[in-house]
C-alpha positions in Angstrom: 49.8 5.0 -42.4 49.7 7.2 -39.2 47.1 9.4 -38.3 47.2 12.9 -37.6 45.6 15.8 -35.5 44.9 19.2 -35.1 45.1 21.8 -32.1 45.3 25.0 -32.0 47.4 28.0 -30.2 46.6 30.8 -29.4 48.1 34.1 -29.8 48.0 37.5 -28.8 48.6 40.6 -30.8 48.2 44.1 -28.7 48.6 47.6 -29.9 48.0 50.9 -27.9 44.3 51.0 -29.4 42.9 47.6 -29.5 44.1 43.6 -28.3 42.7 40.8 -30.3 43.2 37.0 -29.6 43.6 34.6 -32.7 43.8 30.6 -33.1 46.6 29.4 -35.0 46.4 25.6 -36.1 49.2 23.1 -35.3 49.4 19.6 -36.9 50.4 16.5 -35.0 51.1 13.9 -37.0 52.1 11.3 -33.6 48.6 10.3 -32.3 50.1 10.2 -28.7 50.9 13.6 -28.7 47.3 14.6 -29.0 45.3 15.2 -25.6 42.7 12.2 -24.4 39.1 11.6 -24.5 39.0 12.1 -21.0 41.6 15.2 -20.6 40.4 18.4 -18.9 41.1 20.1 -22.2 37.9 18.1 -24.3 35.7 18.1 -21.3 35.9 21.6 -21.4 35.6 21.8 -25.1 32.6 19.8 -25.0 30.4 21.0 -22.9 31.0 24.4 -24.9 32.9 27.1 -26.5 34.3 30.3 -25.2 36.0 33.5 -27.0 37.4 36.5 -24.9 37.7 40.0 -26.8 40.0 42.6 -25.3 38.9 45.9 -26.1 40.4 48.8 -24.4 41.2 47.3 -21.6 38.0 46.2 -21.0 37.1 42.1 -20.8 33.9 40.9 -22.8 33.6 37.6 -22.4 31.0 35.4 -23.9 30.2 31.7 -22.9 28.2 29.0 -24.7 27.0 25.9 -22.7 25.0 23.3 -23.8 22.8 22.3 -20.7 20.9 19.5 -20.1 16.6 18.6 -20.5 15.0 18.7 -17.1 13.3 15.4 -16.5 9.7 15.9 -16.2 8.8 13.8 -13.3 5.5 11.7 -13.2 3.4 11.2 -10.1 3.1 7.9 -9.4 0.6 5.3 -10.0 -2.2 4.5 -7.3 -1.6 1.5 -5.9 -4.7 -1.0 -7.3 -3.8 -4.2 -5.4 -6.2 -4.6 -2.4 -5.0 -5.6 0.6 -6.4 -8.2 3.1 -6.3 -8.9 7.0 -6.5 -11.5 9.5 -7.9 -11.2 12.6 -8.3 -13.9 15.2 -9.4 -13.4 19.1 -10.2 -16.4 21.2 -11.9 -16.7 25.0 -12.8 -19.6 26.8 -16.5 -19.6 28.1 -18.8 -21.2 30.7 -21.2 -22.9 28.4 -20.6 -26.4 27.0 -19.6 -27.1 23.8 -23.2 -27.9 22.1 -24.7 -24.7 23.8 -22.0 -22.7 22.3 -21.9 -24.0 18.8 -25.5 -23.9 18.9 -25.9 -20.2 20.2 -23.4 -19.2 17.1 -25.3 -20.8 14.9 -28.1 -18.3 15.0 -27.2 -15.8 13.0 -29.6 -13.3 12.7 -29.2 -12.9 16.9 -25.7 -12.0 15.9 -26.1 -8.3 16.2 -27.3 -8.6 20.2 -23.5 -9.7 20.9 -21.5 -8.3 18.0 -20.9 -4.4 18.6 -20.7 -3.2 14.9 -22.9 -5.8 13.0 -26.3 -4.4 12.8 -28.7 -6.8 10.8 -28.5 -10.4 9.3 -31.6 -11.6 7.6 -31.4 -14.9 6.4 -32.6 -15.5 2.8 -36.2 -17.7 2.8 -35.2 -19.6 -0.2 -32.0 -20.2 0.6 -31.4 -20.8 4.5 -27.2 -20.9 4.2 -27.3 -17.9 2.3 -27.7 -14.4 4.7 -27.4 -10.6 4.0 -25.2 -8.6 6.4 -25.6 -5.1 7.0 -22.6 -3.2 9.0 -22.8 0.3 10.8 -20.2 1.7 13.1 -18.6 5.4 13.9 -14.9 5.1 13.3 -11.4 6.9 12.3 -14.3 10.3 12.4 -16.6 8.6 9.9 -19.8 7.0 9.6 -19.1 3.9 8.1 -21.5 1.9 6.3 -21.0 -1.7 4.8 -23.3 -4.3 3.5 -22.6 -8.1 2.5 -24.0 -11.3 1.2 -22.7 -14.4 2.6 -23.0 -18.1 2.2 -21.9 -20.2 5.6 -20.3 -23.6 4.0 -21.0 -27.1 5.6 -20.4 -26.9 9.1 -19.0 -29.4 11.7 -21.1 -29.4 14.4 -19.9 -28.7 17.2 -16.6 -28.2 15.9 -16.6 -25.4 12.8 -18.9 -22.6 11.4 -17.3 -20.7 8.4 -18.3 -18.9 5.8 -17.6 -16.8 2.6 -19.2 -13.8 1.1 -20.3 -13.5 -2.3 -21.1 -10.2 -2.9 -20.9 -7.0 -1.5 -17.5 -6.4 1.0 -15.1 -8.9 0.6 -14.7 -11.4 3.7 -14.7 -14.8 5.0 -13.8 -16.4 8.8 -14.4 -19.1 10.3 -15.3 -20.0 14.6 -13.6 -23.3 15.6 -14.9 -24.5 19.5 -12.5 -26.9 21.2 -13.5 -28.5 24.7 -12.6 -27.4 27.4 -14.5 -29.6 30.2 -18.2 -30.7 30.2 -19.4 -27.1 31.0 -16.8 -24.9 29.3 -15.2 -24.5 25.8 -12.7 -22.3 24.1 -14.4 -20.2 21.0 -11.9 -19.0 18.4 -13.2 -16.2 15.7 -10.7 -15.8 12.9 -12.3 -13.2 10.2 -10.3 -12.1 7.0 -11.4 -9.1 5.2 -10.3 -7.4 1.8 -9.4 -3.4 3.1 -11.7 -1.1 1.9 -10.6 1.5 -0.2 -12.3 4.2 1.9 -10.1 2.7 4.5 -6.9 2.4 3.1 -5.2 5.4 4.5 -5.9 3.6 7.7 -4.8 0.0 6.9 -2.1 -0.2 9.3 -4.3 0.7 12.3 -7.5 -1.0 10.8 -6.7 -4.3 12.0 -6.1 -4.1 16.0 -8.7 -2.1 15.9 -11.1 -4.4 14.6 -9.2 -7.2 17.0 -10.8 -5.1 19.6 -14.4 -5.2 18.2 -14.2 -8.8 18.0 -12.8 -9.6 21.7 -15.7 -7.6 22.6 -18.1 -9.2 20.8 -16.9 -12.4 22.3 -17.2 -11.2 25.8 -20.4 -10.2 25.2 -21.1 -13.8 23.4 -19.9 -15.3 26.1 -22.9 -13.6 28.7 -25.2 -13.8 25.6 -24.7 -17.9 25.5 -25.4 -18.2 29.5 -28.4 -17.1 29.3 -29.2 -18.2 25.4 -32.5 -20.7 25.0 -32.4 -22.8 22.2 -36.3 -21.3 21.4 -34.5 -18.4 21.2 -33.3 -19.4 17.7 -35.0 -18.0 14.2 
C-alpha cells in the first residue's frame, strides 16, 4: 500500500473592501513528491507558524516562535585538592663534614640561621619529636604557621630528615656530601603542602621560598664556622 501526504496552497481572494488569504489542502499520494525532513519548507514550519491578514491595504502580520530555555550556568566548584612543592638549594661550605652535620643537628639553634623560622622547642619526653613555630611578612601579610615534627633515624654525617605530624603539612630532608677534609656540600630539599591562605599565590610561592632557604644556608654556612659543639641544647 503506498502512503500519502498532505500540503497545502494557498490562495488569495481580493475585493475592493477587504483581501483574505486561505489554505487549501492537496493530497499526494507519491511519498517522493512530498518536501524532506531537512527542506527549508519544515524547518520553517517547525520552529513556528505564521498567518498574514490583509486588511485595507494595510499588512498585520503575526509570528509564533518557539524559543529555546536559557541554560542557567553554575559557578564552578572550588578546587579541594591541595597542592605540594619542592624546594631544594645547595652550597658548599668551609666546615668539615662532622662539624656540619653536627651544627644541623641542633635544632632549636635553627632560628639564629634560618630567616623565617622563629622557635623550635624540642619535646622533654620525646627528644625526636620538636614543635615549630613560623613568622614572616609576605605577599602584604603577616603570616603565621606552626608545626609538630618528628626527625626520622638519621645517617650521621650523611642525612637528617624529617616529617611533620601535625599542624602545616611538610617534610625535607639535608643530605652533606664531602667535599675535602675541611669543606662539604649541604643540600636542603623541603616539601610543603600549599596553604590555602596561600593559594592565590602558589605559582610564585615556591622561588620565593627557594630564596629564604639559600639564605638561610648562607647564613648556616657563617653560623657553622664559628659553631661550638657546647653550643648544642
Amino acid at each position: 500500500m503506498s502512503s500519502s501526504g498532505v500540503i497545502f496552497s494557498v490562495s488569495s481572494t481580493s475585493s475592493s473592501s477587504s483581501s483574505s488569504t486561505s489554505f487549501e489542502p492537496i493530497f499526494i499520494r507519491s511519498p517522493s513528491l512530498l518536501p524532506s525532513s531537512s527542506s527549508p519548507f519544515l524547518r520553517r514550519w517547525s520552529l513556528g507558524s505564521r498567518s498574514i491578514s490583509l486588511t485595507h491595504g494595510t499588512t498585520t502580520t503575526t509570528t509564533t516562535t518557539r524559543r529555546r530555555r536559557r541554560r542557567t550556568l553554575k559557578p564552578p566548584r572550588p578546587n579541594l585538592i591541595m597542592q605540594w612543592q619542592d624546594c631544594t638549594v645547595k652550597m658548599e661550605i668551609d666546615v668539615p663534614i662532622s662539624v656540619a652535620y653536627t651544627c644541623y643537628s641542633d635544632r632549636e639553634a635553627i632560628p639564629r640561621w634560618m630567616p623565617f623560622i622563629s622557635s623550635v622547642k624540642i619535646l622533654e619526653d620525646k627528644p625526636d619529636v620538636s614543635r615549630w613555630s613560623l613568622k614572616y611578612k609576605a605577599f602584604g601579610r603577616d603570616l603565621e604557621f606552626s608545626w609538630i615534627a618528628r626527625n626520622m633515624q638519621p645517617i650521621p654525617n650523611q642525612k637528617i630528615h624529617w616529617r611533620s605530624l601535625e599542624g602545616l603539612p611538610n617534610r625535607g630532608a639535608v643530605r652533606f656530601f664531602p667535599k675535602g677534609s675541611s669543606s662539604c656540600l649541604v643540600e636542603l630539599t623541603v616539601s610543603y603542602e600549599v596553604p590555602q591562605l596561600l593559594a592565590p599565590v602558589a605559582s610564585a610561592l615556591q622561588p620565593f621560598l627557594e630564596n629564604l632557604l639559600g639564605r638561610g644556608l648562607e647564613r648556616f654556612a657563617n653560623f657553622a664556622r664559628e659553631y661550638q659543639p657546647t653550643d648544642a641544647a
